[in-house]
Backbone as a chain_set.jsonl record, in Angstrom:
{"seq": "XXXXXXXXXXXXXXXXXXXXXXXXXXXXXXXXXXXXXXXXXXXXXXX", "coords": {"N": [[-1.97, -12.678, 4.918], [-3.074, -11.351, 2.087], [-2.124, -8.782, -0.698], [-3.853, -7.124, -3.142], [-2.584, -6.61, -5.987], [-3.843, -5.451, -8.696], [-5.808, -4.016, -10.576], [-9.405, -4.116, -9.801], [-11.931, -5.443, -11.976], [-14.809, -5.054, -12.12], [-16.946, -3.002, -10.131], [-18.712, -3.811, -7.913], [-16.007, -5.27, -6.632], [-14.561, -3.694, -6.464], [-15.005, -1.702, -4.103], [-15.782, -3.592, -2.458], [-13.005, -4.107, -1.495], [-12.421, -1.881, -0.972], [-13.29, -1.146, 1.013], [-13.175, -3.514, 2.728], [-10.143, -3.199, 3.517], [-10.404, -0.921, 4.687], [-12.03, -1.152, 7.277], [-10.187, -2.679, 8.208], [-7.94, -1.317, 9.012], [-9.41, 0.588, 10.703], [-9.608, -0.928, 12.495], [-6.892, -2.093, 13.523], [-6.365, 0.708, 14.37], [-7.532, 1.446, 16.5], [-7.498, -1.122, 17.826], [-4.485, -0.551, 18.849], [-4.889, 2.011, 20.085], [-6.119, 0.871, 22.175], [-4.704, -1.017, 23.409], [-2.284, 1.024, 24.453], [-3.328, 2.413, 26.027], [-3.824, 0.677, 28.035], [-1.575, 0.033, 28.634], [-0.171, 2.006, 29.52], [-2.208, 2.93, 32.178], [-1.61, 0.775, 33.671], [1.301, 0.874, 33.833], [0.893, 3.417, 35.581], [-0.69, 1.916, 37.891], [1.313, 0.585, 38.949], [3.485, 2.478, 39.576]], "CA": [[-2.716, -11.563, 4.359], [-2.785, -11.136, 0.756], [-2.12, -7.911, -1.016], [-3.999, -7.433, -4.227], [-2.548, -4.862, -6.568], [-4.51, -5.038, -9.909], [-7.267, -3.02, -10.564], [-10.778, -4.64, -10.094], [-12.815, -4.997, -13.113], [-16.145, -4.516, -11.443], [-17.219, -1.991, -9.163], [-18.573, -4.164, -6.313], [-15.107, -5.871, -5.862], [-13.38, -2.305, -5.755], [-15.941, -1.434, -3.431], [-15.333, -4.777, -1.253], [-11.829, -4.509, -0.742], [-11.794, -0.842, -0.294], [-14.198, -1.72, 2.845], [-11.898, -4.496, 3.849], [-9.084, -2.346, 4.059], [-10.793, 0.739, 5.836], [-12.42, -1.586, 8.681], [-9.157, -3.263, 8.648], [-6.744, -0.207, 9.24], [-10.041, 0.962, 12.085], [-9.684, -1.999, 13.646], [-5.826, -1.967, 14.058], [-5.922, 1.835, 14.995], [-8.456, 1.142, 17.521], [-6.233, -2.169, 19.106], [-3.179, 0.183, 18.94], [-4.912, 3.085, 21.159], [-6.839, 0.75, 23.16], [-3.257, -1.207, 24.246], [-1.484, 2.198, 24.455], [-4.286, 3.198, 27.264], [-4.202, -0.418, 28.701], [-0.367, -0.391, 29.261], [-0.522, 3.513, 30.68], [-2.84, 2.52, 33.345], [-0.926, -0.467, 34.479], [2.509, 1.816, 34.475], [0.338, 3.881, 36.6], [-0.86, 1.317, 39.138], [2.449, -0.398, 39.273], [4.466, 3.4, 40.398]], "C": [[-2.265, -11.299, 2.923], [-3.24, -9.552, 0.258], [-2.585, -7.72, -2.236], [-3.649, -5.819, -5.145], [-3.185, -4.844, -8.014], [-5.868, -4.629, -9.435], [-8.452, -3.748, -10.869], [-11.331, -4.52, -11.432], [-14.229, -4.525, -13.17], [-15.918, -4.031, -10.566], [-17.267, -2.579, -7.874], [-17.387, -5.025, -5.57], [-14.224, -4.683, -5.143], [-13.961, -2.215, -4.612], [-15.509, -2.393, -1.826], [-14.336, -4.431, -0.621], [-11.341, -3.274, -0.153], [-12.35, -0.776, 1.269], [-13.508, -2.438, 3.689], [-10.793, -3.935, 4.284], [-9.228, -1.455, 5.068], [-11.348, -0.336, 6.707], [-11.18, -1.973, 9.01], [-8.56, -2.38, 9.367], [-7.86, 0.594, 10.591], [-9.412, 0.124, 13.274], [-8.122, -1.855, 13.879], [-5.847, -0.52, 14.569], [-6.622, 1.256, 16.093], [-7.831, 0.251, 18.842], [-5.393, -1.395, 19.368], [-3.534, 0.747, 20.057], [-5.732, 2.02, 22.318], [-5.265, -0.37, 24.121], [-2.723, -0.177, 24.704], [-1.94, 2.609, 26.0], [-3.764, 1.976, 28.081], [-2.503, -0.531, 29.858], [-0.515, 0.899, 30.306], [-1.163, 3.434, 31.9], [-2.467, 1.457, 34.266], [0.704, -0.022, 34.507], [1.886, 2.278, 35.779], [0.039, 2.989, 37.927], [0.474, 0.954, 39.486], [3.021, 0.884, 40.113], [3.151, 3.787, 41.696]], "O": [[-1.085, -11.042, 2.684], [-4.313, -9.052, 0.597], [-1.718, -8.172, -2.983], [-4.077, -4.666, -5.092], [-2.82, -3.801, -8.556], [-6.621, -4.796, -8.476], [-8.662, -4.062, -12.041], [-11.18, -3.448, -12.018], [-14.723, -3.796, -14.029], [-14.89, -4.282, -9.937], [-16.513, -2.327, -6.934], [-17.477, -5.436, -4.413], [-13.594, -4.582, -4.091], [-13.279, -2.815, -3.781], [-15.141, -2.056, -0.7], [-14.37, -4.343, 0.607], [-10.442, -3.159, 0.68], [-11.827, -0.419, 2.324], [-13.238, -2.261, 4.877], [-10.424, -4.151, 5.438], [-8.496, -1.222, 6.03], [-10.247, -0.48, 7.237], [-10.857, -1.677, 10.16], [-8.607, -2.615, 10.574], [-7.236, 1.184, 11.473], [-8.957, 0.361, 14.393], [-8.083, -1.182, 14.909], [-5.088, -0.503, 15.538], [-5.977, 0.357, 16.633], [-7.683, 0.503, 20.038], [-5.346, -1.363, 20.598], [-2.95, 0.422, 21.09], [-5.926, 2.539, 23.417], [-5.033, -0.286, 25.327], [-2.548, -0.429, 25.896], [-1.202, 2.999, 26.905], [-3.111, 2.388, 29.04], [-2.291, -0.886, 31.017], [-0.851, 0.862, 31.49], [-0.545, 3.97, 32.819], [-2.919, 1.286, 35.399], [1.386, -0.672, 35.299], [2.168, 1.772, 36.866], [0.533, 3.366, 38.99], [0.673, 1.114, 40.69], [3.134, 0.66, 41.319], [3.417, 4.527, 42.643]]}, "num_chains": 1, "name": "protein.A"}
């Protein structure tokens, strides 16, 4: 994963990568809570 820290010179790249980032950082919250639930429910069956 590459980190880009200079400042776009055009709009639709800012634009791009600020998109790539925000689905990105959805999509890991999203895996996070949907493991979080996944393990909780399989504590649960197991006691």
């Amino acid at each position: 994963m590459r980190v880009y820290f200079w400042i776009p010179n055009s709009r639709k790249t800012f634009i791009f990568y600020f998109y790539n980032y925000f689905f990105m950082a959805i999509f890991l919250f999203l895996k996070n809570t949907i493991l979080r639930y996944f393990f909780k429910s399989s504590h649960r069956r197991i006691k």
